[in-house]
TORKOLFI-157020 format. One record per residue (C-alpha): x, y, z; residue number from 0. Coordinates in Angstrom, 1 decimal, always signed. Layout:
BEGIN
<pt><c1>X</c1><c2>Y</c2><c3>Z</c3><k>NUM</k></pt>
...
//
This chain:
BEGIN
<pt><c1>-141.5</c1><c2>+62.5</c2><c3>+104.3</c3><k>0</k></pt>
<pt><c1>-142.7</c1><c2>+59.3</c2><c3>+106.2</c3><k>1</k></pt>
<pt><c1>-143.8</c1><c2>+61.6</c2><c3>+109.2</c3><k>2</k></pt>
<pt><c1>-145.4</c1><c2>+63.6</c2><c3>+107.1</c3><k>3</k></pt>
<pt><c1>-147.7</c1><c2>+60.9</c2><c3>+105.0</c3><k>4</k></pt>
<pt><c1>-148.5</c1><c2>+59.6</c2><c3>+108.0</c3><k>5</k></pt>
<pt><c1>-149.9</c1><c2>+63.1</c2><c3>+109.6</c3><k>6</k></pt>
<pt><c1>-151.7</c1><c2>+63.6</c2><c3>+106.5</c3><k>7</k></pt>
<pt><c1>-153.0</c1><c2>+60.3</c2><c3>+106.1</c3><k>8</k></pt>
<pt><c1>-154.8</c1><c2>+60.8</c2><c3>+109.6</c3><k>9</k></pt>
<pt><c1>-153.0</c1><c2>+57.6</c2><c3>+111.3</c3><k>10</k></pt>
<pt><c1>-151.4</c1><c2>+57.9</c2><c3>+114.7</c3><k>11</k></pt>
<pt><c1>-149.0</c1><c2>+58.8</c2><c3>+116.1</c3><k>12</k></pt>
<pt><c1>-149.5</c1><c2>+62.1</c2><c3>+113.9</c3><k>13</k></pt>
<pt><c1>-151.3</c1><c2>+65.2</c2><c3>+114.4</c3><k>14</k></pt>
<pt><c1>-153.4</c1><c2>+64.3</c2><c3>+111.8</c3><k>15</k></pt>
<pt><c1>-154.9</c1><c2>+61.5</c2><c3>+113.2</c3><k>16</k></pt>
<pt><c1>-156.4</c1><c2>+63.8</c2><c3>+116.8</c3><k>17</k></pt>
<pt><c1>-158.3</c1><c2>+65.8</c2><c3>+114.0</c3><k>18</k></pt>
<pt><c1>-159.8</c1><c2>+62.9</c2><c3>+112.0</c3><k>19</k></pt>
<pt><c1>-160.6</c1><c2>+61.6</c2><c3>+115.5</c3><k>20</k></pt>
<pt><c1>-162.8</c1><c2>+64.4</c2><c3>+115.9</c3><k>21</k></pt>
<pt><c1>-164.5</c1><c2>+64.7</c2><c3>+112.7</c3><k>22</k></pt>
<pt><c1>-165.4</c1><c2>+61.2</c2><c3>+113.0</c3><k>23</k></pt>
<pt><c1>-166.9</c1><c2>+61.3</c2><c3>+116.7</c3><k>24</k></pt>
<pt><c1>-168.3</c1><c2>+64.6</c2><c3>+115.8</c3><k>25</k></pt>
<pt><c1>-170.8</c1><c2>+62.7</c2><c3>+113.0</c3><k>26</k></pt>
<pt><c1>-171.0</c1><c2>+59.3</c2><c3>+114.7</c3><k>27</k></pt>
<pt><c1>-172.4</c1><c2>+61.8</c2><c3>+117.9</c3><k>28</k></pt>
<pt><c1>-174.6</c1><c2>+63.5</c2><c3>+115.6</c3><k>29</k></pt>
<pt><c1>-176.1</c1><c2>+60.8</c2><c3>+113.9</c3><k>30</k></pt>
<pt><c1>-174.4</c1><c2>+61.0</c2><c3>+110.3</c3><k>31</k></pt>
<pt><c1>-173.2</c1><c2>+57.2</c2><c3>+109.6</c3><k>32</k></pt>
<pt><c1>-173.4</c1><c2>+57.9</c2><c3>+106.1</c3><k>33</k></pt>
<pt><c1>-170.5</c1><c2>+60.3</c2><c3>+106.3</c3><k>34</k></pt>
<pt><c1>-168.4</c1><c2>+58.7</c2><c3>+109.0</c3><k>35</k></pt>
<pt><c1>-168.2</c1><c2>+55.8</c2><c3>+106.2</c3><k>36</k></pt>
<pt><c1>-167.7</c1><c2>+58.1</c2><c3>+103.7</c3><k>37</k></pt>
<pt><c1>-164.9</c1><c2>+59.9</c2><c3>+106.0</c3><k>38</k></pt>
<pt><c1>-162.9</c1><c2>+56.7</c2><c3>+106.3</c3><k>39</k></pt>
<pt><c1>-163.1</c1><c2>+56.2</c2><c3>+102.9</c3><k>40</k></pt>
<pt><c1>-161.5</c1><c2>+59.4</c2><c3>+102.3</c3><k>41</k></pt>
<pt><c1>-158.8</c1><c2>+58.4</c2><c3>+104.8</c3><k>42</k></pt>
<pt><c1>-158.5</c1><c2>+54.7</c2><c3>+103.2</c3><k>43</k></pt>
<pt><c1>-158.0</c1><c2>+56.8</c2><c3>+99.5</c3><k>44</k></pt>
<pt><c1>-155.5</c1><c2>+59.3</c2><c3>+101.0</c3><k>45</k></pt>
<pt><c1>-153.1</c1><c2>+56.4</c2><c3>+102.8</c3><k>46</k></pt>
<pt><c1>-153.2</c1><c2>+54.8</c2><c3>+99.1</c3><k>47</k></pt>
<pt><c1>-152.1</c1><c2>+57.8</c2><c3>+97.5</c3><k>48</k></pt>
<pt><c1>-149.6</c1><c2>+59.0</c2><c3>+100.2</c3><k>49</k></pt>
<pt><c1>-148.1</c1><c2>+55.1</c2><c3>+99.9</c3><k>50</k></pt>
<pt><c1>-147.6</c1><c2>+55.9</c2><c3>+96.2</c3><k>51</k></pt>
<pt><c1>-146.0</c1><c2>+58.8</c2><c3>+96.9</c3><k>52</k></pt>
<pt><c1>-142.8</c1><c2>+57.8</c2><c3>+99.0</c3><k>53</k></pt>
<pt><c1>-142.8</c1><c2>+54.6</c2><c3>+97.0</c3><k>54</k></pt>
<pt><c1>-142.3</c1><c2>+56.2</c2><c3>+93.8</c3><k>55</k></pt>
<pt><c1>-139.9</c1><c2>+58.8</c2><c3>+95.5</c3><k>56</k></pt>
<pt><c1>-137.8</c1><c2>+56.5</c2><c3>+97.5</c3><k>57</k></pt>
<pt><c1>-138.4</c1><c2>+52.3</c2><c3>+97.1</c3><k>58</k></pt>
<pt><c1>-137.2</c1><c2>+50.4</c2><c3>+94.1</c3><k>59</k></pt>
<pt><c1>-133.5</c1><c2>+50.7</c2><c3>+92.6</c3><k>60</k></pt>
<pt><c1>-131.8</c1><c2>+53.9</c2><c3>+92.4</c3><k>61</k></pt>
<pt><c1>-131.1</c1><c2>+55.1</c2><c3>+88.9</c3><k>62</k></pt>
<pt><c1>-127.9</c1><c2>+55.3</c2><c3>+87.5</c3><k>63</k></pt>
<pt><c1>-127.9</c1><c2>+59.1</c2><c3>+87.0</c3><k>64</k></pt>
<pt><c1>-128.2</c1><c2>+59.5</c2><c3>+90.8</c3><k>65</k></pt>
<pt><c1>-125.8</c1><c2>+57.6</c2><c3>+92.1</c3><k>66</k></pt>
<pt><c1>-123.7</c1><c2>+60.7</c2><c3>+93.4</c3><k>67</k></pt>
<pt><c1>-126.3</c1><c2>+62.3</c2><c3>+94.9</c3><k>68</k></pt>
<pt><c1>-125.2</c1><c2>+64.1</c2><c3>+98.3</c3><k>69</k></pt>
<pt><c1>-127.4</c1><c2>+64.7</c2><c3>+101.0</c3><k>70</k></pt>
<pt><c1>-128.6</c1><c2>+68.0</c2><c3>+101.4</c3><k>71</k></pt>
<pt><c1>-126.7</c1><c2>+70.4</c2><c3>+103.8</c3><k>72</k></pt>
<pt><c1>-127.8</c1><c2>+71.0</c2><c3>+107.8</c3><k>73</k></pt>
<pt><c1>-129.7</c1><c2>+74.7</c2><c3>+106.7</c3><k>74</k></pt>
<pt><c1>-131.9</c1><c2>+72.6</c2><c3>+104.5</c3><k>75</k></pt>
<pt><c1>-132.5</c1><c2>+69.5</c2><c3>+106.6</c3><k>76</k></pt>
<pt><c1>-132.9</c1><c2>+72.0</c2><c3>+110.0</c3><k>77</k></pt>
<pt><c1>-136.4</c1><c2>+73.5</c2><c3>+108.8</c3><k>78</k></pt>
<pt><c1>-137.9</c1><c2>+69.9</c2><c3>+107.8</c3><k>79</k></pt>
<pt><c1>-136.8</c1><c2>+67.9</c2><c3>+111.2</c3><k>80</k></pt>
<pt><c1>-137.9</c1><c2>+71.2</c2><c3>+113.1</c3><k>81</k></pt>
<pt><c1>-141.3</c1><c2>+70.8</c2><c3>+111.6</c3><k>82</k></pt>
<pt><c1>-140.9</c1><c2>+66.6</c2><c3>+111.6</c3><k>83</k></pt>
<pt><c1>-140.9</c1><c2>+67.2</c2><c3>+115.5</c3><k>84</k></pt>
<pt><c1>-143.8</c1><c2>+69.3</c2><c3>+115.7</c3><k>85</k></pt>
<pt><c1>-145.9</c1><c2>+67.3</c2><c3>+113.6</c3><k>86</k></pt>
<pt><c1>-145.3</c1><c2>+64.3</c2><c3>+116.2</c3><k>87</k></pt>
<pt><c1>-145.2</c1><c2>+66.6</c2><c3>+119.2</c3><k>88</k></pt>
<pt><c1>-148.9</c1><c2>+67.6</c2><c3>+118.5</c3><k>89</k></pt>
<pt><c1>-149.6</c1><c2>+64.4</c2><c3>+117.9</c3><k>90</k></pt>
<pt><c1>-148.8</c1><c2>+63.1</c2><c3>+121.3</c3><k>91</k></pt>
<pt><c1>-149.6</c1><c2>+65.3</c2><c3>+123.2</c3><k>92</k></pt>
<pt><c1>-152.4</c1><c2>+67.5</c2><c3>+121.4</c3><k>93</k></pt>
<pt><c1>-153.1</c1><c2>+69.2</c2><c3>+124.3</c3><k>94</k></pt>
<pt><c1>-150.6</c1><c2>+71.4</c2><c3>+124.1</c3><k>95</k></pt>
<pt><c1>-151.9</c1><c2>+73.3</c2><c3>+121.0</c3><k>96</k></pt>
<pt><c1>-156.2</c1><c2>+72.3</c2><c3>+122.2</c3><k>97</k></pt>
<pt><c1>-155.4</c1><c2>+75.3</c2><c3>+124.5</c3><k>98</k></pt>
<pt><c1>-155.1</c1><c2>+77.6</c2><c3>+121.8</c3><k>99</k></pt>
<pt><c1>-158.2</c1><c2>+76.3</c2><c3>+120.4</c3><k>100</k></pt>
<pt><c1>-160.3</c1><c2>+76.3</c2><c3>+123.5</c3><k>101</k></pt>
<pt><c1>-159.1</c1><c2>+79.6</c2><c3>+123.9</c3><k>102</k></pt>
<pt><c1>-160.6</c1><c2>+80.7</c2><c3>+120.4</c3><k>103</k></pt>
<pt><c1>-163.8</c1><c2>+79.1</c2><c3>+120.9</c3><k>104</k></pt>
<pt><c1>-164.5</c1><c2>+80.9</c2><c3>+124.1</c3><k>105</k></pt>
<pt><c1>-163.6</c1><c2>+84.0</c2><c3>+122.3</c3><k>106</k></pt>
<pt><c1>-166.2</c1><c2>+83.8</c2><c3>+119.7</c3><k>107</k></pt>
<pt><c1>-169.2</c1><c2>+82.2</c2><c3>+122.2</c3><k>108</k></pt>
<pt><c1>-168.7</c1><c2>+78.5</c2><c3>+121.4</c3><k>109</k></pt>
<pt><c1>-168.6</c1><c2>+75.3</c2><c3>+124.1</c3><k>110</k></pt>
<pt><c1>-164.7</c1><c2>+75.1</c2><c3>+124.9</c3><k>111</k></pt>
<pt><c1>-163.2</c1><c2>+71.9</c2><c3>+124.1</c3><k>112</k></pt>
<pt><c1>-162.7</c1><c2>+69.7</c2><c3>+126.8</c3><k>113</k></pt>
<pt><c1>-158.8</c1><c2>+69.2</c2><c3>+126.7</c3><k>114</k></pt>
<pt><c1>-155.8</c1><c2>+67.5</c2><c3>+128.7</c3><k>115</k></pt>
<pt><c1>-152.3</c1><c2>+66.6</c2><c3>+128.1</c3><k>116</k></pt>
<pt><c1>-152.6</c1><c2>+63.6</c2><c3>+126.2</c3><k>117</k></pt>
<pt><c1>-156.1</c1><c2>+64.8</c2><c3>+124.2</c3><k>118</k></pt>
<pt><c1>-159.5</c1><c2>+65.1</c2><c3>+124.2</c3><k>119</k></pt>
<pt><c1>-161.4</c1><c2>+64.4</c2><c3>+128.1</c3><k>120</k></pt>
<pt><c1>-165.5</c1><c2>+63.9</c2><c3>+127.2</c3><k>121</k></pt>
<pt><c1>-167.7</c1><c2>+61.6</c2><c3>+128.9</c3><k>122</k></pt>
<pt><c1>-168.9</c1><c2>+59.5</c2><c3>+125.6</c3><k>123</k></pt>
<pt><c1>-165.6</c1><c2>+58.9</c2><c3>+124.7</c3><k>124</k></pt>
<pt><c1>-162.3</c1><c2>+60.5</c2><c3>+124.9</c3><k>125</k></pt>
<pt><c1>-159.4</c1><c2>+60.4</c2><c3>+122.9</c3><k>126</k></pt>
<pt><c1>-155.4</c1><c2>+60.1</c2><c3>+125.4</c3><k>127</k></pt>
<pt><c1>-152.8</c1><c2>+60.1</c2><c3>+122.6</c3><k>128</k></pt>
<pt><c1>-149.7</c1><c2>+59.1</c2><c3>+124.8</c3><k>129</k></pt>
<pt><c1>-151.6</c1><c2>+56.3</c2><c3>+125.9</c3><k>130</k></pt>
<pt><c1>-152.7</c1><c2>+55.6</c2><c3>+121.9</c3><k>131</k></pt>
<pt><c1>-148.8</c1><c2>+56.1</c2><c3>+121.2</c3><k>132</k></pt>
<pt><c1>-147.1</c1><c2>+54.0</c2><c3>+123.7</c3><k>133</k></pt>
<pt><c1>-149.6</c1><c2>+51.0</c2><c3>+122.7</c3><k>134</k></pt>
<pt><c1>-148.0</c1><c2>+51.5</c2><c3>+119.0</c3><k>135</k></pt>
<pt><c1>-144.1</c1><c2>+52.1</c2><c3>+120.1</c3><k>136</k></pt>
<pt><c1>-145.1</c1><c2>+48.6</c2><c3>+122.3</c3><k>137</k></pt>
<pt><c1>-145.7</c1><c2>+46.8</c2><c3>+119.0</c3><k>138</k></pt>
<pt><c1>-143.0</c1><c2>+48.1</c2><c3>+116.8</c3><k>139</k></pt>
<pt><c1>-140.9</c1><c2>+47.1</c2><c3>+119.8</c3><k>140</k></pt>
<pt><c1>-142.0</c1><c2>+43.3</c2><c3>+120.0</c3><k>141</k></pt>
<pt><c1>-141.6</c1><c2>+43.7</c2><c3>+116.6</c3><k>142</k></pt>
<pt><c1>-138.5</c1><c2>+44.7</c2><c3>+116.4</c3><k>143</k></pt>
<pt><c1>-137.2</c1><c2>+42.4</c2><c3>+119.1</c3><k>144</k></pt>
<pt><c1>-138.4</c1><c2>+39.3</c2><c3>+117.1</c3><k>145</k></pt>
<pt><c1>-136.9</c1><c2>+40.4</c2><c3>+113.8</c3><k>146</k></pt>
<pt><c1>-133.4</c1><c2>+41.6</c2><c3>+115.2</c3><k>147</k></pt>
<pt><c1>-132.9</c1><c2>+39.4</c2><c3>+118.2</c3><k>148</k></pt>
<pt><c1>-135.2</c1><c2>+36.3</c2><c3>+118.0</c3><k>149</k></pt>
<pt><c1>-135.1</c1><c2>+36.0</c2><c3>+114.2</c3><k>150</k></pt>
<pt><c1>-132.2</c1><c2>+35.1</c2><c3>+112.0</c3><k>151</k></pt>
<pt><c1>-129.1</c1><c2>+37.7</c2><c3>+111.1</c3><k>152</k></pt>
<pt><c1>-129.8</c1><c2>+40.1</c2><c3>+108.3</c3><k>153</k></pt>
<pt><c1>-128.0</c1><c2>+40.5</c2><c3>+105.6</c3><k>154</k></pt>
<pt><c1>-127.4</c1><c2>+44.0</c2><c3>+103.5</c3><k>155</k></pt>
<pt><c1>-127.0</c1><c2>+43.3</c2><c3>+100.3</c3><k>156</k></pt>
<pt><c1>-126.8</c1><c2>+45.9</c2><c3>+97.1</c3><k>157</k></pt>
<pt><c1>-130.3</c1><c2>+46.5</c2><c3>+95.0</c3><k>158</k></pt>
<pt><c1>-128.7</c1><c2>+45.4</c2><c3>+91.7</c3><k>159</k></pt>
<pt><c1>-127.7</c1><c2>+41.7</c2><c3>+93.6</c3><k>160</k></pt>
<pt><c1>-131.7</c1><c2>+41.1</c2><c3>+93.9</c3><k>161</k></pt>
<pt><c1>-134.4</c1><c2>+40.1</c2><c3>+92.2</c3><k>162</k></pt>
<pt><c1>-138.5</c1><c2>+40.3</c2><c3>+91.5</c3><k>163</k></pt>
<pt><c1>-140.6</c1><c2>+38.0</c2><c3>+90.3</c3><k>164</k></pt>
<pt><c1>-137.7</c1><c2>+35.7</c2><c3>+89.7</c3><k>165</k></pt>
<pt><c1>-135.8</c1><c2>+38.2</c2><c3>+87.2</c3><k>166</k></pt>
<pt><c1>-132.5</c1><c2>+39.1</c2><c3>+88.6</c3><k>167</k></pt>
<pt><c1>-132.5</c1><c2>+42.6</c2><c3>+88.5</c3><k>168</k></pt>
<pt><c1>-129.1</c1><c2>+44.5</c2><c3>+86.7</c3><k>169</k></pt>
<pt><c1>-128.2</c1><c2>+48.3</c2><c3>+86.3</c3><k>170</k></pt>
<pt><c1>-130.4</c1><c2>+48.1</c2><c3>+82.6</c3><k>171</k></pt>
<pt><c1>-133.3</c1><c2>+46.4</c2><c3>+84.1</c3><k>172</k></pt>
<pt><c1>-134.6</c1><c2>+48.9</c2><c3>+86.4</c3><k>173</k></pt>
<pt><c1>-136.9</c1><c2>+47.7</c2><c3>+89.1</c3><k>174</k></pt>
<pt><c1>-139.2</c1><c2>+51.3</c2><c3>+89.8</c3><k>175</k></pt>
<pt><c1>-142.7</c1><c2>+52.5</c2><c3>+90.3</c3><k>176</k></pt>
<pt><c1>-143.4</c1><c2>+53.2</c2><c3>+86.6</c3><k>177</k></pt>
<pt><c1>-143.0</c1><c2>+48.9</c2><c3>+86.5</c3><k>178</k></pt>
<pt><c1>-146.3</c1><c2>+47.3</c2><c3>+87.2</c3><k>179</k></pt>
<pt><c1>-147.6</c1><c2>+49.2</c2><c3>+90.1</c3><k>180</k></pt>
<pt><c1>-150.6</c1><c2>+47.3</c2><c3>+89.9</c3><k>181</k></pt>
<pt><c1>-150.6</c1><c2>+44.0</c2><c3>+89.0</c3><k>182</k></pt>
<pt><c1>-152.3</c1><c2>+42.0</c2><c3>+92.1</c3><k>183</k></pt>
<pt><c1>-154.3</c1><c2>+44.3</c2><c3>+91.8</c3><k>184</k></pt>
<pt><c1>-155.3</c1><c2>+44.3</c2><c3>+88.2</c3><k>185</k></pt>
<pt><c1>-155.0</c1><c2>+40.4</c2><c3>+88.9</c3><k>186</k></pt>
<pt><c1>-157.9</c1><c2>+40.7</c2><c3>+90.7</c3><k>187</k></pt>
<pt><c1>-160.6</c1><c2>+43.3</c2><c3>+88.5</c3><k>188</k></pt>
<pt><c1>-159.0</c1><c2>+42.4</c2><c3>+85.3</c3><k>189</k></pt>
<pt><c1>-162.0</c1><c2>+41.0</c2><c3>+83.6</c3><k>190</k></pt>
<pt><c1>-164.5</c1><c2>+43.3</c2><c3>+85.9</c3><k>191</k></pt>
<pt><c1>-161.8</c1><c2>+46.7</c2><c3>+84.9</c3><k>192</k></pt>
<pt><c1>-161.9</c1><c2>+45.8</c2><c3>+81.2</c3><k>193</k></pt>
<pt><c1>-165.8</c1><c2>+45.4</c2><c3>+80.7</c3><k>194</k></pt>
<pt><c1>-167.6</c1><c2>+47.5</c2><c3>+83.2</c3><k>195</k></pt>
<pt><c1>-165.0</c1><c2>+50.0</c2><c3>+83.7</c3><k>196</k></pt>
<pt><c1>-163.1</c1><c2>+50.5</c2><c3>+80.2</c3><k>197</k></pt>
<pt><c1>-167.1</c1><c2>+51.4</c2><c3>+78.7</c3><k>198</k></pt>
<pt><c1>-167.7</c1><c2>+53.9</c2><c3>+81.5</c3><k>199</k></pt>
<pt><c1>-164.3</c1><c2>+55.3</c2><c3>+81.0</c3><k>200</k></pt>
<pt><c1>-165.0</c1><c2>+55.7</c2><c3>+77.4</c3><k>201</k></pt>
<pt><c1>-168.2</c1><c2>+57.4</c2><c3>+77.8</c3><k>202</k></pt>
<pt><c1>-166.4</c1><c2>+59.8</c2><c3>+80.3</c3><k>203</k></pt>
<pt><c1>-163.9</c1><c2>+60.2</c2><c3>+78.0</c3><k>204</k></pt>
<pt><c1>-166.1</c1><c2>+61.4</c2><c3>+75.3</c3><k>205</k></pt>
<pt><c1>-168.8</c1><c2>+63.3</c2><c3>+77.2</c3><k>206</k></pt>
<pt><c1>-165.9</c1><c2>+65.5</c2><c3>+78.8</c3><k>207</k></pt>
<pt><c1>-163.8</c1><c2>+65.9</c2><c3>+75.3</c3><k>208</k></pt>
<pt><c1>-167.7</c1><c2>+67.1</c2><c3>+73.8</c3><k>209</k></pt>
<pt><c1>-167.8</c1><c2>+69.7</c2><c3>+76.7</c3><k>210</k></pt>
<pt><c1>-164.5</c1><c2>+71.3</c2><c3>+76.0</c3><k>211</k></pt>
<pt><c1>-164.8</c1><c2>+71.4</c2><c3>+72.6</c3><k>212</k></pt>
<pt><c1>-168.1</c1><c2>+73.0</c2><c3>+72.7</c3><k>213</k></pt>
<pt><c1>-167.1</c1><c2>+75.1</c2><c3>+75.3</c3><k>214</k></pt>
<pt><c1>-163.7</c1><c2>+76.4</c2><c3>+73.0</c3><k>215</k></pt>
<pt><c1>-166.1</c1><c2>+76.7</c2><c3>+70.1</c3><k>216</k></pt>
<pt><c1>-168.0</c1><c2>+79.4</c2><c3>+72.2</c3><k>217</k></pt>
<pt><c1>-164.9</c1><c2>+81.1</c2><c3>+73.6</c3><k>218</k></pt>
<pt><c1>-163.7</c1><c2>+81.3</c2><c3>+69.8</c3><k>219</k></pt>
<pt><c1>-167.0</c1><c2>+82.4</c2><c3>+68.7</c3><k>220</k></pt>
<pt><c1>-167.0</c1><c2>+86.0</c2><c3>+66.5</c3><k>221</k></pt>
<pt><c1>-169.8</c1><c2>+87.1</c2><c3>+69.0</c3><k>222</k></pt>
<pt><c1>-168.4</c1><c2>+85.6</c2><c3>+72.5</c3><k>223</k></pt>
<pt><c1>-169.8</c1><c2>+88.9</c2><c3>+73.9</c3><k>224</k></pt>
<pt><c1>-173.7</c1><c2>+88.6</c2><c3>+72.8</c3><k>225</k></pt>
<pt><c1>-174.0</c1><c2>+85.0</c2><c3>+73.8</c3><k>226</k></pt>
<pt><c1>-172.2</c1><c2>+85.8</c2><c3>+77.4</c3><k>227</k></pt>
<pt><c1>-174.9</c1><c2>+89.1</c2><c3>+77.5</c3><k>228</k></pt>
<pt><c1>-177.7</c1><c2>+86.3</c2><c3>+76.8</c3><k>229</k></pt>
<pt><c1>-176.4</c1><c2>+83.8</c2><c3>+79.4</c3><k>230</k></pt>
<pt><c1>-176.6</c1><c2>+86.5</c2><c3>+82.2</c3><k>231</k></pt>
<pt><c1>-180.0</c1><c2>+87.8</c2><c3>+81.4</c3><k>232</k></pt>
<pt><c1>-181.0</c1><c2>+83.9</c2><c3>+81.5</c3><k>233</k></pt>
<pt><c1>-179.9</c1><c2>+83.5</c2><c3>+85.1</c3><k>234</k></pt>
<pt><c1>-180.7</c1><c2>+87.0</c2><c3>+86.0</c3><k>235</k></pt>
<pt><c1>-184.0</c1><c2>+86.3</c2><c3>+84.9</c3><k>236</k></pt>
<pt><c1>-184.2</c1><c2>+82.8</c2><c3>+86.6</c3><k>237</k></pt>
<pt><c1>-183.3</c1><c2>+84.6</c2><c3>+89.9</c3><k>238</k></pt>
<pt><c1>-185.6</c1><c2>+87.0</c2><c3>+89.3</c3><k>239</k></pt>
<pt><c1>-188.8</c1><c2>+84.7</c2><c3>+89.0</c3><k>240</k></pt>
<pt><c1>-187.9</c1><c2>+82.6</c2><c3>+91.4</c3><k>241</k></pt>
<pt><c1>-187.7</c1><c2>+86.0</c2><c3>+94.1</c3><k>242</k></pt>
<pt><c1>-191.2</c1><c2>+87.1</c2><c3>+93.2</c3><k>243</k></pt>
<pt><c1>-192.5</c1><c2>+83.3</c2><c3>+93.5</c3><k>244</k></pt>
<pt><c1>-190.8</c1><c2>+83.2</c2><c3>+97.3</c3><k>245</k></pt>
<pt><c1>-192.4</c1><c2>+87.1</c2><c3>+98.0</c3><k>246</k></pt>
<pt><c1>-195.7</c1><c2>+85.5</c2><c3>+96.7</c3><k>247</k></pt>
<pt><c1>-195.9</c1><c2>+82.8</c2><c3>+98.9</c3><k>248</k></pt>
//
């Protein structure tokens, strides 16, 4: 699952991330700003929601009622470390599958990408992939090197021997997701969340519950066939008029 968050997420070393890479050179080259901020955006919301994801799945304590949970056997693991392994494969080297896509833009009359081994070769700017990766595997090694060698000995010790907050946490005080995902957060936009935010929500809230009532009234109607007959004469006509106004002109 951590592979795949982090292809889908757009970061490296994924294949997500050569495809991001592209849609945001594509609009910085063409002169939409605008977007590319609005494209990392996107990206910044989907790592938040993929983070949410394999922490609700996997951090926190395990629950009681799980506890003899098996792993799954090799025919089921097989087909998700196959497609683990492709997912970073194309990610490091990309070229390998930019052929096949080169290949289909010649086909249909379009510029061929520009393509080696490790990525995209153009002249403003290019994108090498093993060279992106090894910088990454570099850090997580220092990393690991100061944490495991340099630093002090771990110690593995059992989730319910622990503690947040300064609660120890037992077997009937759970520590999961459903727990305060927020709070530093919250912290934060309390004040700004409850004034601004709750009055907006509310409004929402209420214009959308007025839509879908009024729209069940209609589908509950006794005549839900007239008034869809007078909706499509309405737009019919509205196309209509607006043909003979762009004939006119």
């Amino acid at each position: 699952m951590l592979i795949g968050i982090i292809g889908l997420a757009g970061l490296p070393p994924m294949n997500g991330f050569v495809s991001k890479w592209l849609v945001y050179r594509s609009l910085l080259i063409n002169g939409h700003p605008l977007l590319f901020v609005a494209a990392v955006i996107g990206t910044l919301g989907t790592i938040l929601s993929v983070y949410k994801l394999i922490h609700n799945t996997f951090l926190g304590q395990l629950r009681l009622e799980f506890q003899q949970i098996k792993e799954v056997p090799l025919s089921m693991l097989t087909p998700m470390l196959v497609l683990a392994i492709l997912v970073f494969i194309t990610g490091f080297m990309p070229g390998t599958v930019l052929s096949w896509i080169a290949q289909i833009q010649t086909h249909i009359g379009l510029p061929a990408v520009q393509y080696h081994l490790g990525g995209i070769d153009y002249v403003k700017g290019g994108l090498d992939m093993i060279w992106v990766s090894s910088i990454l595997f570099y850090g997580f090694a220092v990393g690991a090197i100061i944490f495991y060698v340099i630093g002090g000995k771990s110690k593995r010790i059992h989730p319910y021997d622990n503690y947040a907050g300064g609660h120890f946490l037992t077997a009937d005080v759970q520590y999961h997701y459903s727990n305060n995902f927020y709070p530093g957060l919250m912290h934060l936009i309390g004040n700004w969340y409850r004034g601004s935010f709750k009055w907006f929500e509310s409004v929402l809230v209420s214009f959308v519950g007025f839509a879908a009532k009024t729209t069940e009234n209609i589908f509950r109607s006794q005549q839900p066939i007239r008034l869809l007959s007078f909706i499509i004469v309405l737009v019919l006509s509205f196309v209509y008029f607006s043909s003979i106004g762009v004939i006119a002109r």
